[in-house]
C-alpha positions in Angstrom: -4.9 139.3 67.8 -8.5 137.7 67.5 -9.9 140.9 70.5 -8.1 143.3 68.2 -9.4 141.8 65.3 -13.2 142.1 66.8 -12.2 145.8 67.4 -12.1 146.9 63.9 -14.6 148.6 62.4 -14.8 146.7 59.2 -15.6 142.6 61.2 -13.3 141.0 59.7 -13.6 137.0 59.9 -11.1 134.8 59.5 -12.4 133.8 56.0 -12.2 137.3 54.6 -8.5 138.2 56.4 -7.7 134.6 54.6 -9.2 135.5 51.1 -7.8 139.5 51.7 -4.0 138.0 52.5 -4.0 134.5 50.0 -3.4 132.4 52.9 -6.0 129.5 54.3 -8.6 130.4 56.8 -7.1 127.5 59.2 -3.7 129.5 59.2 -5.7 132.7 60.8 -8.0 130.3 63.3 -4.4 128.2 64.7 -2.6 131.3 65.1 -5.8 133.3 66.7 -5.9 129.7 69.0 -2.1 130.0 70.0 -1.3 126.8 67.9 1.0 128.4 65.5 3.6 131.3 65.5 2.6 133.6 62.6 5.1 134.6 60.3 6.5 137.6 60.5 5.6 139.2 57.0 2.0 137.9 58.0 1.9 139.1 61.8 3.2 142.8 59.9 -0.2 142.4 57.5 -2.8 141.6 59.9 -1.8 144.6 62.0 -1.7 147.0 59.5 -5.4 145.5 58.5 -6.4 146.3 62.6 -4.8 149.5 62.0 -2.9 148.8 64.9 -1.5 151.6 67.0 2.4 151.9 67.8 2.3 150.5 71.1 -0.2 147.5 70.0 2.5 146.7 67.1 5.5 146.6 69.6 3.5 144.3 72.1 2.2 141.7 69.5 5.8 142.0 68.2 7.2 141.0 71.2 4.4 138.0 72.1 5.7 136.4 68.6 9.6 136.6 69.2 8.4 135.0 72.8 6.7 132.8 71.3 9.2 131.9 69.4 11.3 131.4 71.8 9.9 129.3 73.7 8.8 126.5 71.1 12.3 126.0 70.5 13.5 124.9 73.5 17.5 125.0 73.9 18.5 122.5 76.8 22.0 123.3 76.6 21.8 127.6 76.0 22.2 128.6 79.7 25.9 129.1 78.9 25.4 130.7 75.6 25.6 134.6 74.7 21.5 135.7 74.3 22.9 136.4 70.6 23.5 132.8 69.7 20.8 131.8 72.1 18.3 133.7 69.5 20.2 132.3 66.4 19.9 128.9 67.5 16.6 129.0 68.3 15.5 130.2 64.6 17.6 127.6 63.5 15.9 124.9 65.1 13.1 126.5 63.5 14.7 126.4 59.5 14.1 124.0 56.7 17.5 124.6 55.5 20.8 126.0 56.5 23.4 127.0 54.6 27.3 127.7 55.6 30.2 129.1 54.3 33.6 128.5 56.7 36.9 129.7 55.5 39.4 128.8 58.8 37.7 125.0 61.0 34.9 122.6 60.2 31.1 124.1 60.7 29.9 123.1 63.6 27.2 120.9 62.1 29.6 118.5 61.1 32.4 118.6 63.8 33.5 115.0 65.4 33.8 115.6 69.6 37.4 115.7 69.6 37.7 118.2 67.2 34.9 120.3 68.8 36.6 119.9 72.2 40.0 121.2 70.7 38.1 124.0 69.1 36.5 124.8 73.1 40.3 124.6 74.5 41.5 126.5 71.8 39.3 129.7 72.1 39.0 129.2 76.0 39.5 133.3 76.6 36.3 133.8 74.6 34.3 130.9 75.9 31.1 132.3 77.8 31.8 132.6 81.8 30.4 129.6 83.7 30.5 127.1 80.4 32.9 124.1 80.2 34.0 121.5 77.4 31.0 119.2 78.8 28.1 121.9 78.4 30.0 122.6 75.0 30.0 119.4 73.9 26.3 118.8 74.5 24.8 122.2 73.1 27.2 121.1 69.7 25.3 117.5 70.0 21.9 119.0 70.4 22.4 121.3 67.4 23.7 118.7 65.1 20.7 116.4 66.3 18.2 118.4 63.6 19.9 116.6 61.0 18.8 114.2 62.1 14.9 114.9 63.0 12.1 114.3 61.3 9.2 115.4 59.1 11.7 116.9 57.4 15.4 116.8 58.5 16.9 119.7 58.8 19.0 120.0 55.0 22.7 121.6 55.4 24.3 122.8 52.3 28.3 123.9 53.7 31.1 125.3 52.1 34.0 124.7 53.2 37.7 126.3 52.5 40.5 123.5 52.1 42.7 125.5 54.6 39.9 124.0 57.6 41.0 120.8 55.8 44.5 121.2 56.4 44.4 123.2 59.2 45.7 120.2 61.9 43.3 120.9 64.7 43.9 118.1 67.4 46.5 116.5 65.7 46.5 113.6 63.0 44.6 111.1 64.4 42.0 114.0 65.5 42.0 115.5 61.5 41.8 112.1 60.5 38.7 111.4 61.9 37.2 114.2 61.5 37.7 114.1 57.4 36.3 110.7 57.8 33.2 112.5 59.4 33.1 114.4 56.6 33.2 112.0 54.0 30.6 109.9 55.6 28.1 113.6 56.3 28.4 114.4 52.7 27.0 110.8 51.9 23.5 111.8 54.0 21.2 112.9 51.4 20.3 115.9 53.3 23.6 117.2 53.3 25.4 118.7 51.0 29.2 119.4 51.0 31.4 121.9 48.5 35.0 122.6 49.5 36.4 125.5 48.4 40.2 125.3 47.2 42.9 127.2 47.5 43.1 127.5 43.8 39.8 129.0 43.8 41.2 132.5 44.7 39.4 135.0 46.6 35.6 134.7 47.2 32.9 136.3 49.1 34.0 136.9 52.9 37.4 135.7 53.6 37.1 137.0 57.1 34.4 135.0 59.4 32.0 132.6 58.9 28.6 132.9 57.4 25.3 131.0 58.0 21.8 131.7 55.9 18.4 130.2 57.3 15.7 129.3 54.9 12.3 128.9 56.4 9.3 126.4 55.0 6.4 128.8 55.9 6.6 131.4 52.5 5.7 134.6 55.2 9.2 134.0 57.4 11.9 136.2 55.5 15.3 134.0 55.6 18.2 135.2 58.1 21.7 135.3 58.3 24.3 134.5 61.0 27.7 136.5 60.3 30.5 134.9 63.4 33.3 137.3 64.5 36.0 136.8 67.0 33.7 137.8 69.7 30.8 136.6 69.0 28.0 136.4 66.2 24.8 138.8 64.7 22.1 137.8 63.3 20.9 140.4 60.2 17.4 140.4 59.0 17.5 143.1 56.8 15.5 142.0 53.8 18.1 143.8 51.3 21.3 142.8 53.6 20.4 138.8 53.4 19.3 138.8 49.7 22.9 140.3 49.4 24.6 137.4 51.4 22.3 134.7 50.3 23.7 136.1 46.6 27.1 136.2 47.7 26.6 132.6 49.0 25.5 131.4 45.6 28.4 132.9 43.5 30.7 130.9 45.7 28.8 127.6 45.6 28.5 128.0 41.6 32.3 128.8 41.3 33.4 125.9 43.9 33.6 122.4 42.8 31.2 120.0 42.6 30.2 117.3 46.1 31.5 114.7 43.9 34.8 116.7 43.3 34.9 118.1 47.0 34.8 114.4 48.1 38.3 113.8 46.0 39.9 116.8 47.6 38.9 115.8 51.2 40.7 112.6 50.8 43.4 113.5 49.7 43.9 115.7 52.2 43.2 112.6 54.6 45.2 110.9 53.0 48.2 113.5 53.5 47.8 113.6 57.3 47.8 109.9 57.6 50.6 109.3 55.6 52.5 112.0 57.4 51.6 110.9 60.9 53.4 107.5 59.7 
């Protein structure tokens, strides 16, 4: 960017392309020196400023989703599909992350055992080569960002009581994992709604639906939409204000954590009294 930059006729430094596009002059000098990935609404702007030609556009396109890719490293993604392979990469890359999950647990906040009966379950769509093991690790290394730092990575999930009730595993499996729950929704970075079956009909009732929000103000959120054969991710500017709006109605017409909490144990407290 910097040699295409010099090209121009107007010499642009990186104190006028700061002043020209409201950002600091440091943002333009780290990304010139390779330290940072420019946004993408930002990496758009400076090559329309170079007057960039077609082919220039797709390459320096291409170097940032590379880029990209490689500072967020997936140690368990050799099993993955390359769809969820790039969907978990800009999610390692998020400030926040938002779910909606009308039939099992997001995987976020899934115990092992209930993960590994989710694995056996869908076995005929399980990736070619991947086992319960590898699963099991790429679920641990995904729910690991809640846990990093400068900042955590905050979850906000919405979750239909039928994934409550739905006895995945078995009662002592459901059991635990509503424990799990109780004890997630305690973290202050997450946040846990459940949706009940008097709530009616909401927003998608047929697959699951993850939003990505980003902390740099030039990288456009994403969404996630899961089907029975996979996932795709939609970047459409229109098509995720649309899902990040239908995310919203559902979160303002579910109850409240505090409520949600009530509703989870008792439906705990339903499987444990039936398994005895």
């Amino acid at each position: 960017m910097q040699m295409r930059r010099e090209r121009c006729d107007k010499r642009w430094t990186p104190e006028m392309l700061g002043e020209e596009l409201q950002v600091a002059r440091t943002t333009i000098t780290r990304m010139e020196g390779g330290y940072t990935v420019p946004g993408f609404l930002l990496i758009r702007a400076l090559l329309e400023i170079y007057q960039a030609t077609p082919g220039e556009r797709a390459e320096a396109e291409g170097l940032r989703a590379a880029a990209k890719a490689s500072m967020a490293r997936l140690e368990h993604g050799a099993n993955m599909v390359e769809q969820y392979r790039t969907f978990r990469r800009d999610e390692a890359d998020a400030e926040r992350v938002r779910t909606l999950d009308n039939v099992i647990i997001p995987g976020f906040l899934q115990t092992p055992a209930y993960a590994a009966e989710i694995w056996r379950g869908s076995h005929r769509l399980n990736p070619a080569g991947g086992d319960e093991n590898g699963s099991a690790a790429e679920r641990r290394e995904r729910q690991e960002l809640l846990d990093r730092e400068d900042p955590p990575l905050a979850l906000h999930a919405l979750i239909d009581e039928a994934a409550l009730r739905r006895m995945i595993g078995g009662p002592d499996v459901m059991v635990a994992q509503l424990d799990h729950l109780l004890a997630a929704g305690s973290r202050p970075n997450v946040t846990i709604q459940v949706l009940p079956f008097s709530l009616g009909a909401y927003g998608p009732l047929t697959g699951a639906l993850v939003l990505l929000d980003f902390a740099d103000p030039d990288e456009p959120g994403l969404a996630y939409l899961e089907y029975i054969a996979g996932g795709e991710t939609v970047e459409n500017g229109d098509g995720v204000a649309t899902l990040s709006a239908v995310w919203e109605d559902v979160a303002a017409a579910a109850p409240s954590p505090r409520r949600s909490r009530q509703i989870i144990r008792a439906a705990r407290e339903a499987i444990a009294g039936h398994e005895h």
